[in-house]
ChimeraX commands (.cxc) that place a marker at each C-alpha (Angstrom):
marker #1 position 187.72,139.88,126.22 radius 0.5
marker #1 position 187.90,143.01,128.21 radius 0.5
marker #1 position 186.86,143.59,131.64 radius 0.5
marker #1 position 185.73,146.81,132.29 radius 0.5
marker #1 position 185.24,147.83,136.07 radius 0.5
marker #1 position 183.73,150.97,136.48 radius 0.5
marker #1 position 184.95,153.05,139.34 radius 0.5
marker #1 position 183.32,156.36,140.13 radius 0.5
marker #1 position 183.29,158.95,142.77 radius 0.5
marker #1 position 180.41,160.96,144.19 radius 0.5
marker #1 position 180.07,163.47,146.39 radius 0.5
marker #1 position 178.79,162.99,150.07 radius 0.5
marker #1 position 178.57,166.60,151.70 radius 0.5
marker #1 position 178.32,166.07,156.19 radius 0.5
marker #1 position 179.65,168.87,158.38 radius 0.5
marker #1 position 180.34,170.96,155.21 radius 0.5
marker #1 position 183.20,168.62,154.38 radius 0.5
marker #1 position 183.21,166.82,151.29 radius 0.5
marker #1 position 184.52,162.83,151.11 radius 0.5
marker #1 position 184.61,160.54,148.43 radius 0.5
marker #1 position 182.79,157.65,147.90 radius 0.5
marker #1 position 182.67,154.45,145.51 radius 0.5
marker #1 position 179.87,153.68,143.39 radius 0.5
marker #1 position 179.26,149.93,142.77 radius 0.5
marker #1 position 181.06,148.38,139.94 radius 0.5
marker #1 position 179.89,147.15,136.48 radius 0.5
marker #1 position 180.17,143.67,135.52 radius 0.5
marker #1 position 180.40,144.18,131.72 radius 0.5
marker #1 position 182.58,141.96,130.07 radius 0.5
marker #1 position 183.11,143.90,126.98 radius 0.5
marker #1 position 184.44,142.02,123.93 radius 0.5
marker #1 position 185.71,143.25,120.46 radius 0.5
marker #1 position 183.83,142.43,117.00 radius 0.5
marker #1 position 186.76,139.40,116.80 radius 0.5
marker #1 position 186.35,138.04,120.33 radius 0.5
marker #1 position 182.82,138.02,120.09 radius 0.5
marker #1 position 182.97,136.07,116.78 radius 0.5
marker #1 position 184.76,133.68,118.45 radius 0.5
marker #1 position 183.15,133.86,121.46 radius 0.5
marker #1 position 179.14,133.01,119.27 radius 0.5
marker #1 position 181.27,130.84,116.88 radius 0.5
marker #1 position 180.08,133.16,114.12 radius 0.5
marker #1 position 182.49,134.94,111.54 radius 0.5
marker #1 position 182.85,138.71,111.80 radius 0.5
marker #1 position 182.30,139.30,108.64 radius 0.5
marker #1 position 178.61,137.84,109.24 radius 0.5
marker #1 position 178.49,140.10,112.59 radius 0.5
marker #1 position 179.00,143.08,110.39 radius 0.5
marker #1 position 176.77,142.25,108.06 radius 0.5
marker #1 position 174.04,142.01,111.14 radius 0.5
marker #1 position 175.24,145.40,112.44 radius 0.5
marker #1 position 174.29,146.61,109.09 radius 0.5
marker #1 position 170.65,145.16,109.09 radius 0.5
marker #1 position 169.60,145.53,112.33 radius 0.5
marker #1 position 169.22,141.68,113.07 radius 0.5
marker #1 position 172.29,141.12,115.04 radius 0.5
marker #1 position 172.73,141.31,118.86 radius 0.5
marker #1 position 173.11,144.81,120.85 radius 0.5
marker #1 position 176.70,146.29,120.46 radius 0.5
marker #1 position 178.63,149.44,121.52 radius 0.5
marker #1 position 180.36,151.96,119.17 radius 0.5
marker #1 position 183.19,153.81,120.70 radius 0.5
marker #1 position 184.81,156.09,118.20 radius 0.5
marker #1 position 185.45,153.10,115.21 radius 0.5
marker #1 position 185.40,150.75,117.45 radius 0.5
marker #1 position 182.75,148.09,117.68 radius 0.5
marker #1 position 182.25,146.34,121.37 radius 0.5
marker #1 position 180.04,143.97,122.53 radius 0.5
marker #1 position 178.55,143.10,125.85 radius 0.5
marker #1 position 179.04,139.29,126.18 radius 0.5
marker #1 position 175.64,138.73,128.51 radius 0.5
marker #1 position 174.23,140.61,125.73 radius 0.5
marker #1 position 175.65,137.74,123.13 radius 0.5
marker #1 position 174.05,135.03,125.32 radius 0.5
marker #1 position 170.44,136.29,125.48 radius 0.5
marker #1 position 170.62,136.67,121.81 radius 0.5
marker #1 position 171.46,133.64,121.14 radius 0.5
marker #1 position 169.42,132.36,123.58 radius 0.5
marker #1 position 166.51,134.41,121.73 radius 0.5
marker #1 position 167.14,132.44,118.56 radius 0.5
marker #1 position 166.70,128.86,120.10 radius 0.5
marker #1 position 164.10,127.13,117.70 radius 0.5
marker #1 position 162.76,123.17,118.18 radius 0.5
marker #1 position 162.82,122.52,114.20 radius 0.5
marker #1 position 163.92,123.89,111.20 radius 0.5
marker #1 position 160.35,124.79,110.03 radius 0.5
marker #1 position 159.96,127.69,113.34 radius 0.5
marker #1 position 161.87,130.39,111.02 radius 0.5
marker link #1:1,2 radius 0.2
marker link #1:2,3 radius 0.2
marker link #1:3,4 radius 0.2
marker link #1:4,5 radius 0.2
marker link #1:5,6 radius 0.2
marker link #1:6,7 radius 0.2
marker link #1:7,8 radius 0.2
marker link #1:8,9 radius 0.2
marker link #1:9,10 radius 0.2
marker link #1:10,11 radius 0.2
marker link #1:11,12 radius 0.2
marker link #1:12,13 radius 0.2
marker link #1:13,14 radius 0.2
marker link #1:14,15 radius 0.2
marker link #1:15,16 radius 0.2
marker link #1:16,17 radius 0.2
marker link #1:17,18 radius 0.2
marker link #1:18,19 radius 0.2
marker link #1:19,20 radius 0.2
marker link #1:20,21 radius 0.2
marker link #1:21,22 radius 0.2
marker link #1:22,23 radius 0.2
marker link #1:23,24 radius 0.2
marker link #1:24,25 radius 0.2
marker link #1:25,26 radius 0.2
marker link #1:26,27 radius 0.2
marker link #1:27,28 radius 0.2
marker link #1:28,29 radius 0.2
marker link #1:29,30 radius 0.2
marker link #1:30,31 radius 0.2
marker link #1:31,32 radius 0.2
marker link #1:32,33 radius 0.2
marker link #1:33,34 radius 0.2
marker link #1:34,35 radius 0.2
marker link #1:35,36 radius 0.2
marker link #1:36,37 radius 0.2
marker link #1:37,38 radius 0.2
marker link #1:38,39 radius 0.2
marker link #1:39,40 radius 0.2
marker link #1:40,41 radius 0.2
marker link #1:41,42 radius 0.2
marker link #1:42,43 radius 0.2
marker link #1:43,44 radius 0.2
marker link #1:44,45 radius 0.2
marker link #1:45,46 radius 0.2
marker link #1:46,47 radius 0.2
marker link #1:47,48 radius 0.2
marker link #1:48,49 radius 0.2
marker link #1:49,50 radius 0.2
marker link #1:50,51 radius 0.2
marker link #1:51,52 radius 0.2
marker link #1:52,53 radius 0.2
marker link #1:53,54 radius 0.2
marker link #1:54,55 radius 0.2
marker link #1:55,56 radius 0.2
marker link #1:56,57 radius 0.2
marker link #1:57,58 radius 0.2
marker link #1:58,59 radius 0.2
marker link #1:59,60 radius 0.2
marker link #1:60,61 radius 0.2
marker link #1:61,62 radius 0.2
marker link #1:62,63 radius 0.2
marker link #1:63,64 radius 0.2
marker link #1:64,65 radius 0.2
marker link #1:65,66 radius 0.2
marker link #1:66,67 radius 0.2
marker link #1:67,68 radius 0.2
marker link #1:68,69 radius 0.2
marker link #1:69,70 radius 0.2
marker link #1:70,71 radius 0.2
marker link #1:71,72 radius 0.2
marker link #1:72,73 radius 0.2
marker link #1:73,74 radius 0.2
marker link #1:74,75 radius 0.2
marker link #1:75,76 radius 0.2
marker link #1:76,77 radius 0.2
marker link #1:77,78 radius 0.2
marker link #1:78,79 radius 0.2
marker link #1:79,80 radius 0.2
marker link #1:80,81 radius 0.2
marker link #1:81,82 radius 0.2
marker link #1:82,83 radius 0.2
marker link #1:83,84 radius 0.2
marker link #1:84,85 radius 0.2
marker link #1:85,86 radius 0.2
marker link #1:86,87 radius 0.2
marker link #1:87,88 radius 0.2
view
């Protein structure tokens, strides 16, 4: 899994001097195709295959690489709770 902390600057202009000044951090926990295939229990093979259709959970492309938020992972998966076999 990769943590990804965000840390960016802005601008704050008083007396015509300019400081610098933290924005508040992302808590992302960014995962690769594996990790998250481990992380769902699911093969990545069968992650790929939901990129492809459209069925599988929100994921990232950064050049050819595939990432995936893992609070993302848990509401999908959450989303796909079902009482009985028949609610498909």
């Amino acid at each position: 899994m990769i943590e990804v902390p965000v840390k960016r600057h802005s601008q704050k202009i008083s007396d015509g001097k300019a400081s610098v000044g933290e924005l508040p951090q992302a808590s992302h926990r960014w995962a690769s195709c594996d990790e998250t295939a481990r992380y769902a229990r699911l093969s990545a093979r069968y992650l790929e295959r939901l990129r492809i259709t459209g069925d599988g959970p929100p994921f990232c492309k950064i050049g050819r690489r595939v990432v995936y938020d893992l609070g993302e992972i848990d509401r999908w998966l959450n989303g796909r709770k079902v009482a009985s076999t028949s609610e498909r």
